[in-house]
C-alpha positions in Angstrom: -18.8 -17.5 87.6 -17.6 -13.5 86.9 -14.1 -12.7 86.6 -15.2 -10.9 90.2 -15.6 -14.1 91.8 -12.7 -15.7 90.4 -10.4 -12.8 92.0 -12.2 -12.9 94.8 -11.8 -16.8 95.1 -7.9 -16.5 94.5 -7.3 -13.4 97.1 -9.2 -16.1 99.9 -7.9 -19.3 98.7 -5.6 -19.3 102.2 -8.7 -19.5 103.7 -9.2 -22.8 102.1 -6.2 -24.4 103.6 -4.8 -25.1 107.2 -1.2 -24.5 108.1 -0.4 -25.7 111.1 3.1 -25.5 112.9 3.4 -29.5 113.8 2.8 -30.1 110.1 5.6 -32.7 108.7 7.8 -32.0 105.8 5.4 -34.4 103.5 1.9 -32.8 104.9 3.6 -29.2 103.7 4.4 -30.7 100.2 1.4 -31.8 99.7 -0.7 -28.7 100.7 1.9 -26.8 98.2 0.8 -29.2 95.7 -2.9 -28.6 96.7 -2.9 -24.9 97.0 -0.8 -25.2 93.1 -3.3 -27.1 91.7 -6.2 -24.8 93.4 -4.9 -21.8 92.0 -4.0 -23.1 88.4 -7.7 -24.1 88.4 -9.0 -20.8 89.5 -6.2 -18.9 86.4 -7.7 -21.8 83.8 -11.4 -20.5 84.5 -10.2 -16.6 84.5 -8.5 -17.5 81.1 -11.8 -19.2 79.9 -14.1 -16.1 81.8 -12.3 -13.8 79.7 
């Protein structure tokens, strides 16, 4: 992976996850925690890419 697909990946990582109005106040924490996670993964492999 290019340090162009990594940015790429992080300025569409939204895309990745569905927020939906009915969503419950445990469903939101643990899309937060997912979309964290998602994003700390994609900052490790633009440290490593570098």
């Amino acid at each position: 992976m290019t340090i162009k697909d990594l940015k790429y990946e992080l300025e569409h990582l939204h895309e990745d996850y569905e927020l939906r109005p009915e969503m419950t106040i445990r469903e939101l924490e643990w899309l937060c925690m997912k979309v964290s996670r998602h994003t700390a993964e994609v900052g490790l492999k633009l440290a490593v890419a570098r």
